[in-house]
N, C-alpha and C positions, 0 to 999 in steps of 0.2 A: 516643260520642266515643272514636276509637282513642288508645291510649296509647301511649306511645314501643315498647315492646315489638312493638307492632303493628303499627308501622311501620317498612315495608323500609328508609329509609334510614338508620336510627337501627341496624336489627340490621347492616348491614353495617359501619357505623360499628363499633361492638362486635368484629365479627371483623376489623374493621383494627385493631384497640388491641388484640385478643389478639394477633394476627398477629405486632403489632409485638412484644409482650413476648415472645412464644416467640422470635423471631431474637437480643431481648436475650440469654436464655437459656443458646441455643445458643452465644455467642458466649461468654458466662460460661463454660460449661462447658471451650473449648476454652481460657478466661484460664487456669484454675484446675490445667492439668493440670500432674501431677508426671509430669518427666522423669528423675529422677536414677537410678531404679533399671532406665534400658531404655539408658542410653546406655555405652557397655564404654568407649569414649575421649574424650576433648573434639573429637576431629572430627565424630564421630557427631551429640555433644550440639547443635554448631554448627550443622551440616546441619539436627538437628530441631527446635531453636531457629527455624530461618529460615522451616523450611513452616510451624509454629505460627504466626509473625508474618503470614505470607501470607495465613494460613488467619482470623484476627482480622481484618483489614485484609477480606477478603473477607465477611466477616460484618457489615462497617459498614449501621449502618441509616442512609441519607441522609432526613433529614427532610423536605426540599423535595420528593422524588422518593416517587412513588407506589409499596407494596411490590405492589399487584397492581394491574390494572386491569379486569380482567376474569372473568367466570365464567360456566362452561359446566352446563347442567344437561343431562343425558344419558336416554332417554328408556328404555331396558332394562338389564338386567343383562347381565353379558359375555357373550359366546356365542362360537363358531364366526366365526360371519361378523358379530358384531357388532363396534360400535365396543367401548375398553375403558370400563369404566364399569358402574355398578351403579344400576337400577330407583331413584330417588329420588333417588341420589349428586349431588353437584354438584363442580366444581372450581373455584376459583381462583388465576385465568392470572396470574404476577407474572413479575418480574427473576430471580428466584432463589426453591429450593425451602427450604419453612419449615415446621417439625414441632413439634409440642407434647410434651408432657414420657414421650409411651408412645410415641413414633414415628411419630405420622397425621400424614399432612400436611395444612398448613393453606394454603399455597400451593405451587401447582406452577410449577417452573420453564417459561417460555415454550416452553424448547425438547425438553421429554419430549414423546415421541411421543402421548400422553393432550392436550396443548394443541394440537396443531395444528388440529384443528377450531376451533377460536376463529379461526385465519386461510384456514381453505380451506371450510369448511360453507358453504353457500346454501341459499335456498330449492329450486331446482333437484334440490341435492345434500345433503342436512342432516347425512350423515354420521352419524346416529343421534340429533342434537342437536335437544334440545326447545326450548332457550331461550337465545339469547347474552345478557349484559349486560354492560352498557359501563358503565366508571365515569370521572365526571368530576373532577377536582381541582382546591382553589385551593390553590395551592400545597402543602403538605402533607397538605390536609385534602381530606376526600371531601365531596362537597358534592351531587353528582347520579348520576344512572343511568340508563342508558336499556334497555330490552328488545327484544330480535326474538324473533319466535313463530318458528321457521326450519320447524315443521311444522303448521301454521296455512295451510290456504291461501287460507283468507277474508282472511288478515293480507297489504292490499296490502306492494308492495315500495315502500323506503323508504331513502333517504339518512342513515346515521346522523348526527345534528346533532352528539353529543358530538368524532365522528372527524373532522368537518370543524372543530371548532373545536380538536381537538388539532393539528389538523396547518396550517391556521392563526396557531394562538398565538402574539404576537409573543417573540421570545425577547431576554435580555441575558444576554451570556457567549459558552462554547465550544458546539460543536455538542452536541445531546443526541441519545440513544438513538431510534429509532422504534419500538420494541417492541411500544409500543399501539397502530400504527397499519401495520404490515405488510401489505401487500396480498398477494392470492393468485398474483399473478404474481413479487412477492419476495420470497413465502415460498419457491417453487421450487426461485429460486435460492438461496436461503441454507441449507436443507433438502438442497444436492445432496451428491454425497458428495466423501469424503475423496480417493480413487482419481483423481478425474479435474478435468483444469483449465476454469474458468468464464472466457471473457469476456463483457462486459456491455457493452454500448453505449446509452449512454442521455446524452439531451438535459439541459439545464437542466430545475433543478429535479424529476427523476425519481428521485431516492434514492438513485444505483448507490453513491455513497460509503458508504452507511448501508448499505444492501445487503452490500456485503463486507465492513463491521467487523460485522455481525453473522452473517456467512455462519462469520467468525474465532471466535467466540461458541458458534455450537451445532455446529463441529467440534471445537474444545476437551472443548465435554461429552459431545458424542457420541465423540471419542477422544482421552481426557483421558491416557490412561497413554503414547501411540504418540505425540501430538505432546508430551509431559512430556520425550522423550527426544531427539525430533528438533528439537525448536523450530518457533516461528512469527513470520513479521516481516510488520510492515506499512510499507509504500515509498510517500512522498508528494511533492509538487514542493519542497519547501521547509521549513524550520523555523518559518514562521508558518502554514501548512496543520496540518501536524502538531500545532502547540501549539492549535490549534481544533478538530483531532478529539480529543484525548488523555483524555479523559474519558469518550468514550464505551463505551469497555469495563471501566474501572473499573467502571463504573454498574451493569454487570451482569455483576459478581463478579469479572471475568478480570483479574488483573493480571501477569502472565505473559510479557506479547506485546509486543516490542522494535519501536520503532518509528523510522525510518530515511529520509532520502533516499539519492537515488544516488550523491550526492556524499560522506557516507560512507563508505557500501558500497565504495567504489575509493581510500578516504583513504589511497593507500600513500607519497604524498610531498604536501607541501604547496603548497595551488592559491594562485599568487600573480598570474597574467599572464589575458589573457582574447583570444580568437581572435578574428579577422577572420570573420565569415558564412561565407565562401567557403573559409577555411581546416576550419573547425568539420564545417562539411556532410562532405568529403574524409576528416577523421578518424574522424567517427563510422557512414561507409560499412563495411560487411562485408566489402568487400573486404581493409580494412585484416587484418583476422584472415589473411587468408591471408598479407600482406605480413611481418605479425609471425610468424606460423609457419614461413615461408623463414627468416627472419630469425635466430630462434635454433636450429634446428636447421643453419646454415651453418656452424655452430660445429666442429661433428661434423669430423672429420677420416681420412680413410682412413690405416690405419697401414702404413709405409715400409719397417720395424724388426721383428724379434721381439723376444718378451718370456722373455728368458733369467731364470728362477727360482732361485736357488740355499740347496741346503739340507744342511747339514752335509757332505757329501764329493761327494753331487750335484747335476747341473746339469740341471735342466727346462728345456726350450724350445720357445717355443709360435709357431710359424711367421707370419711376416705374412699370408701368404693365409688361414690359419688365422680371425686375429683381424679380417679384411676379413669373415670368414663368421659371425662375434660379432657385427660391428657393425651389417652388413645387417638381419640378420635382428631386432634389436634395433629399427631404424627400422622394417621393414617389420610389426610389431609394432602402431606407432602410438600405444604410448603415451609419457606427460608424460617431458617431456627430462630433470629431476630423479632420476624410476624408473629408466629407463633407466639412466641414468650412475651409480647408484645397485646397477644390477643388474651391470653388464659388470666389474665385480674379481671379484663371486661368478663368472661366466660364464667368466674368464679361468679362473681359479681349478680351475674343474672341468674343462677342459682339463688343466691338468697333473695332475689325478688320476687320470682314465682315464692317463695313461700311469705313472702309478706302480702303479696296480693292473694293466697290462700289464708291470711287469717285475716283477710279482712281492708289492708292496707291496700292504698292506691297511689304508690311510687311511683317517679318518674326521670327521664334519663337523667338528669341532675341527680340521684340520688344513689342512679347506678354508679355512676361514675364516683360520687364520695363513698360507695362500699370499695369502688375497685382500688381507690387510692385509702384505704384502710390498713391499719400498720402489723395486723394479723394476716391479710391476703398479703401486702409484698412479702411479708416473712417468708409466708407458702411460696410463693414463685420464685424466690433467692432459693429454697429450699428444691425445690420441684424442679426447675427451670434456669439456674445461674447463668449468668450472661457467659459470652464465651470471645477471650480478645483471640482473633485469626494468628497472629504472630506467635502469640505463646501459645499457642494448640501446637502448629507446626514445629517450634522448638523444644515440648514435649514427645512429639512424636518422632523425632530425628537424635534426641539423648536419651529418653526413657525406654529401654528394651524391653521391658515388661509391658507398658503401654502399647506399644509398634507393636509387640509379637500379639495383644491384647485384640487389636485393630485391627491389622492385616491377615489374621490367621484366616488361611483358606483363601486369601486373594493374590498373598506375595510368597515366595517359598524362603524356607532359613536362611539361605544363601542371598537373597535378592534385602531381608530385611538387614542384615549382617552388613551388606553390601552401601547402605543409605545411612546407617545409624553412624554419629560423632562416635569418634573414639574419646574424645575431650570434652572435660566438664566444660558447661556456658555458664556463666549468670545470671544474664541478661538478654532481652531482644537487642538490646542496643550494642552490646560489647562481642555479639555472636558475627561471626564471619558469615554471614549470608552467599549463595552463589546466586547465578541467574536461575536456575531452577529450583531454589529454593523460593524465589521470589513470588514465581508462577502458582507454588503450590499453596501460599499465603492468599493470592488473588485467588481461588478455589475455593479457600476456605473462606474467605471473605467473603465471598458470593452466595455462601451457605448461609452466613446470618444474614447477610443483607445483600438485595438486588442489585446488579450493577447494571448502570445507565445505560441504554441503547440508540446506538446512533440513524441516523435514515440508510445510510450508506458507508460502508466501509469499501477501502482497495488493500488488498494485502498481495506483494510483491514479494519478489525470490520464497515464494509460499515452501520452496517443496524441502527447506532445511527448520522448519517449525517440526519439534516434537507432537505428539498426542493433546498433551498438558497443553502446549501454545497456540495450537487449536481451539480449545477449548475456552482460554482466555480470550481469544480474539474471536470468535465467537457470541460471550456473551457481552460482546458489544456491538454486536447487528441481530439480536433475537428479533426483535421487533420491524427491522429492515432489512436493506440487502445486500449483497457484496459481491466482488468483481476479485478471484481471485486468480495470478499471476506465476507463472513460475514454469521448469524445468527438470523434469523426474532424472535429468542425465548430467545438471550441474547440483545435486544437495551433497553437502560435502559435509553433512555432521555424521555422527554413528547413527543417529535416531533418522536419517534423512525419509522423507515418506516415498513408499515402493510403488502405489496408487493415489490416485485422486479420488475415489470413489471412497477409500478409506480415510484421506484425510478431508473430504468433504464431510464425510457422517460425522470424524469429531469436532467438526465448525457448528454441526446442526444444520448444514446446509447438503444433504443425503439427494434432494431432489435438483441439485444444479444443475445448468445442461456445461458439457464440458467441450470446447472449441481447442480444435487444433490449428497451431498455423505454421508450415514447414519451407515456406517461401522467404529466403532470406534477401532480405533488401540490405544490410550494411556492412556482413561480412564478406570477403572475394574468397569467388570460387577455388583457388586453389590454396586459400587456407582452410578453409571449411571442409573440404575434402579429406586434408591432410588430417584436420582433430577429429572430423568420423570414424579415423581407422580405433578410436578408444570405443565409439558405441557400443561395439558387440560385447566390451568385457564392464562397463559400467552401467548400460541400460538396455539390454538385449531385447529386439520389439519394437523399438522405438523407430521412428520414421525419420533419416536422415535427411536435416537440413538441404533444401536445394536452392542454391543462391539464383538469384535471377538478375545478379550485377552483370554487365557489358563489357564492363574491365575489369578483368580477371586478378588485378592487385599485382604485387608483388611480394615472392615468398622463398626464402634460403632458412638452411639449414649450416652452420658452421661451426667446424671443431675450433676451439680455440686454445690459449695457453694460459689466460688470468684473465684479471681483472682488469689489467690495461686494455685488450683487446674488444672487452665487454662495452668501455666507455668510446671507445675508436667507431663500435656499430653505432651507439647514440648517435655521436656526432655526424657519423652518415645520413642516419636520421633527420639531423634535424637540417639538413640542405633542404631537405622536404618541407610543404607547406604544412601546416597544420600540429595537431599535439601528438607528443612522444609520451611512452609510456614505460619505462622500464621496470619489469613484472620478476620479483624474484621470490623463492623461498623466504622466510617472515627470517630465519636463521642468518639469512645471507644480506639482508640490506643493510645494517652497519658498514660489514666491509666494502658492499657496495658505494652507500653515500660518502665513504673516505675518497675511493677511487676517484668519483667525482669532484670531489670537493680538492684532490693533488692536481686535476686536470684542470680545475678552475671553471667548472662546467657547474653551475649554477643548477636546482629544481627546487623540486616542491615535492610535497607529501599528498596522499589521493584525499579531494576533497577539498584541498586547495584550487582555486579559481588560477586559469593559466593566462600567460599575458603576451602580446606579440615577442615582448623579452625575453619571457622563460617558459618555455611549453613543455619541458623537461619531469614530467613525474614519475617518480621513485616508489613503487607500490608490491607491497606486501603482498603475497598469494593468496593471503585470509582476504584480502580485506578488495578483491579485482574484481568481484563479482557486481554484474549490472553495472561496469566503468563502462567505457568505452572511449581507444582513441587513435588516430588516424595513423602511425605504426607506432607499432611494438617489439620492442627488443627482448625477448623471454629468454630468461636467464637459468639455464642446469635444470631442464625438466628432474632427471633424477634426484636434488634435491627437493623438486617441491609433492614430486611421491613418498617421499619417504619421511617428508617432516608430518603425517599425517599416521595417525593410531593403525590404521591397515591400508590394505593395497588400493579394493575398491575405493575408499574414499581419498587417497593418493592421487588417482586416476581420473577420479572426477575434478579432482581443484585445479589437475593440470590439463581437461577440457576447454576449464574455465577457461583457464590463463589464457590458453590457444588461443580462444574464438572474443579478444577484446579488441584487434586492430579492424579498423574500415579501408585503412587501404593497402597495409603492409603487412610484413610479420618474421622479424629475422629470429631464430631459433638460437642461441648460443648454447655450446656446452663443450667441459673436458674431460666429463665421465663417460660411459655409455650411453646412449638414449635408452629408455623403457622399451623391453623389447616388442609391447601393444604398438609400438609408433612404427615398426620396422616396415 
């Protein structure tokens, strides 16, 4: 009879309850530490204070979440051309790297180049690896294991059962980490490097989202000092997208990475108004960049006047033609209108010193400088050169029709400027109804006089319903760095939605990205996915149909019904089931909806709300389903949610969406027709 000692499952047990005490440990140690004698001032102290608290907070042991999952036992000692690893050694794959009291570690983080065999070994390729194991969890607790001989080749090949039931699992809450269940194709990409931009295109339920919050993860560690300096942001369609991933990098230590829409990102006046289709499409075209770049360098002024300097008995004078030969060459330059106008006092300036060092004088830059802040040269450069506020440009060029047609002539046609221009006087920036693209074309023009900041790394998710213009802004905030960009040519559901990646990479500035596909679906079932492909051919024709690689095939009905009672009758079917409900309706229809529930006495939440073993129940808007995800779904009058949408295509694409958000289910209700694409 084996004793617990004898038994594997009991010793890995034991090295999770060491595991865990050593992260205690560590975490103790960094509580404990005395500051007082390293810090010379209380700024210091403050600064050290704050990465101390990061550095704690990063050290949390989450109870519910497994510290490893995996372990690799490696078949030789290091070599030359061996993997790294030592004859006997084994590792264990966790969230984060975990040491005992002399410094071994006792889990390696996922993302040291030592774990990546856990995600790329095969039999095929074993990578030196004698043996994976997989560990199962209930909740906290280690409860299974399963093994591969990966150099065994008696040992048929074999579906891991743990990995289908991790990935699987019904969940409640925010999105969680995939760590333990990374596939070799994104591992790739999340492994690629710092230097260059990633896009991903990948179907429902294929990971891309998880893919670049962990791609954010192991460029962190892998250039933890580089982007410490330059920052990293992550870019989502919305504030309930975002409050659904936001936990996922906590989970695996990073807490670091600001997280953002686009509607942020351009907050330079406040969005009050909202555009016409036709107006929206027109503003957030490229073309407008050129329109605003006319726009404020029109400003510029050819000077008429010299610039007479006067300094104690003498008189400098710096000829017009002169200062037409400043200004040129200042444009022809090409840079931001701000530098510029910034540079031409200094410019003036060293004109009149070459001529006092031609008569003799020997000035010096102290001297440049009290010429250029002389009250004759700023007159000239107010004159020449007037500063220019980005908001009141923009709210010129959208009431002034003479200006716009001034600006745009030859870039926008009558109908397209007709199209963008108020018909109502403003006043003010402050009292003007702003939309979201108007916002974006403020952030353009702002960029014109002045540089905006550039991060190390940006991720920008549900990419492919960004305009031109929103490219552009998010953009010039990785000039200098790189970006992982996200998304889906067969769910953009705006009129502007982008057709290519190649085109919406050119207007990020990112023309040379390599662009990964991934079509292997892990979390939606195969005969839902089936069913929302029959829309591919009529909204993204080309495209490479999702192919689920789930084991269980879900469950999937379609029913006619009679109201709204019946609608809440499939919830509550539902919710026998483990895990979160989702019920996905037209944006027109959830009032009458939330009534229905709310007479049944059935309890939910609104998307973006955190769900609880109590109420797993969310009540979500067609706009607003994108990049959700939940274990079923009750989709409410497809035909409703085609037709709440400006045209057909993009009718067709929201109700893609809708389709492809359950992981295990998917009851389809309706008392109209279905769309006859679904037939």
């Amino acid at each position: 009879m084996s004793t617990p000692a004898d038994d594997p499952l009991s010793r890995e047990r034991s090295h999770l309850s060491a595991s865990r005490a050593a992260l205690r440990a560590m975490r103790e140690d960094v509580e404990s530490l005395d500051i007082s004698d390293v810090t010379a001032n209380w700024v210091n102290a403050q600064i050290l204070e704050h990465q101390i608290g990061e550095r704690i907070k990063a050290l949390a042991d989450l109870s519910d979440t497994p510290l490893f999952f995996g372990r690799l036992d490696y078949l030789h000692a290091p070599g030359a051309e061996q993997a790294e690893g030592a004859e006997g050694e084994r590792f264990y794959i966790g969230r984060r790297h975990v040491h005992d009291a002399d410094g071994d570690p006792m889990v390696i983080d996922w993302r040291a180049p030592v774990s990546q065999p856990f995600y790329r070994a095969s039999k095929k390729d074993p990578l030196d690896v004698g043996l994976r194991r997989r560990f199962g969890y209930t909740g906290g607790d280690l409860t299974a294991y399963e093994d591969e001989h990966l150099s065994d080749p008696a040992e048929a090949a074999k579906t891991s059962r743990l990995l289908q039931q991790e990935i699987e699992r019904p969940r409640v809450g925010p999105m969680r980490d995939i760590v333990a269940t990374i596939q070799p194709e994104q591992d790739e990409i999340v492994r690629s490097g710092l230097g260059g931009t990633v896009c991903v295109q990948g179907g429902p339920g294929t990971g891309k989202t998880a893919v670049g919050l962990h791609r954010v993860a192991y460029l962190l560690y892998a250039h933890r000092e580089r982007l410490a300096r330059t920052g990293t942001l992550v870019i989502g369609p919305n504030r309930s997208f975002l409050h659904y991933i936001e936990q996922v990098l906590p989970a695996l230590g990073e807490l670091a990475v600001r997280q953002a829409t686009v509607d942020d990102l351009v907050a330079h006046v406040e969005v009050k108004g909202a555009d016409e289709p036709a107006a929206a499409v027109v503003k957030g075209d490229a073309r407008m960049a050129r329109v605003l770049h006319r726009a404020v360098f029109s400003h510029v002024t050819m000077p008429a006047e010299p610039v007479v300097v006067v300094r104690g008995s003498r008189r400098w004078r710096v000829a017009a033609y002169e200062l037409e030969d400043i200004v040129r060459e200042l444009l022809d330059r090409g840079i931001r209108y701000g530098a510029a106008r910034e540079a031409l006092p200094q410019r003036i300036a060293h004109a009149v010193l070459v001529q006092m060092e031609r008569s003799g004088e020997a000035p010096d830059d102290r001297v440049q400088d009290a010429v250029a802040r002389n009250s004759a040269v700023k007159a000239a450069v107010k004159a020449i050169w007037p500063p220019v506020d980005p908001a009141k440009l923009v709210l010129r060029l959208l009431t002034d029709a003479d200006f716009l047609d001034a600006q745009a002539e030859g870039i926008l046609t009558e109908e397209e400027r007709k199209t963008i221009l108020w018909t109502r006087p403003v006043r003010s920036v402050r009292s003007a109804k702003w939309s979201p693209a108007d916002a974006v074309l403020i952030d353009e023009a702002t960029d014109l006089v002045r540089r905006t900041q550039s991060l190390g790394h940006v991720v920008l998710d549900e990419a492919q319903d960004l305009s031109p213009m929103q490219y552009r802004a998010v953009g010039r905030r990785c000039t200098t760095g790189s970006a992982t960009v996200l998304g889906d040519l067969a769910q953009g559901t705006t009129p502007w939605a982008t057709r290519s990646w190649q085109e919406a990479l050119a207007h990020l500035g990112k023309a040379d990205a390599v662009v990964e596909e991934l079509t292997a679906g892990f979390r939606v079932p195969t005969d839902v996915i089936t069913y929302a492909s029959r829309l591919l051919p009529h909204i993204a024709p080309g495209l490479t149909p999702v192919a689920s690689v789930r084991e269980n095939p879900g469950s999937f009905e379609v029913r006619q019904v009679t109201g709204d009672a019946d609608v809440v009758a499939e919830c509550l079917r539902a919710l026998r089931n483990e895990g979160s409900i989702g019920l996905i309706a037209a944006d027109a229809r959830v009032p009458a909806l939330a009534d229905a529930l709310a007479a049944a006495g059935l309890g939910h939440l609104g998307p973006g709300e955190e769900t609880t073993p109590e109420t797993r129940l969310t009540l979500v808007p067609a706009s607003l389903a994108k990049g959700l995800e939940y274990d079923y779904v009750v989709l409410d009058e497809p035909r409703a949610v085609v037709d709440a949408e400006p045209d057909e295509r993009t009718g067709l694409r929201r109700l893609y969406v809708a389709l492809t958000r359950a992981v295990s289910g998917l009851t389809v209700t309706h008392t109209t027709p279905l769309p006859p694409q679904l037939a």
